[in-house]
N, C-alpha and C positions, 0 to 999 in steps of 0.2 A: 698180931701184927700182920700175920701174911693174909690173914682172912680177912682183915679192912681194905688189903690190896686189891684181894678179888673181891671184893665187893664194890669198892670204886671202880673199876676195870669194866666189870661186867654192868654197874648201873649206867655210868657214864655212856657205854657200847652199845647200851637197851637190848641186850643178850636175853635177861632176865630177869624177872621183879625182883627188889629188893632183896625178900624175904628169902629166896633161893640163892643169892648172892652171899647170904650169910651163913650159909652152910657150908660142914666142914668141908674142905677142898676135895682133898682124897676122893670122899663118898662122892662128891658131885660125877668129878671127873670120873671114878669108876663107875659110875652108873653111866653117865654120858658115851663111855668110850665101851660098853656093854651092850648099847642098844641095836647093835647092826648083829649080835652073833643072837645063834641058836642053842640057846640052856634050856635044861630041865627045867628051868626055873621058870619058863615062861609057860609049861604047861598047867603052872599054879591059876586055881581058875579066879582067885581075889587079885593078882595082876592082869590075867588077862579082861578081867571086871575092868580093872583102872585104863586099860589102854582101849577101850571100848570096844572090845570084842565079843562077839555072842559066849555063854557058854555052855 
């Protein structure tokens, strides 16, 4: 139920394609609400692949 909500919310808002609308909320928003800090995780060289950074 809550994730048809975000999913309406966000297609209706064209935030994001459908397909990412239908994802579990939590993950979305902790990844979204992760993207400004600085982790170990981003020294991973298969995300820094995804975010198109050299590696």
């Amino acid at each position: 139920m809550l994730r048809d909500i975000y999913t309406m919310f966000l297609t209706y808002h064209h935030i994001l394609p459908d397909e990412v609308g239908r994802q579990n909320p939590w993950v979305l928003f902790k990844m979204l609400d992760g993207l400004n800090e600085d982790t170990e995780d981003y020294d991973n060289e298969h995300l820094r692949m995804f975010y198109g950074e050299e590696v």
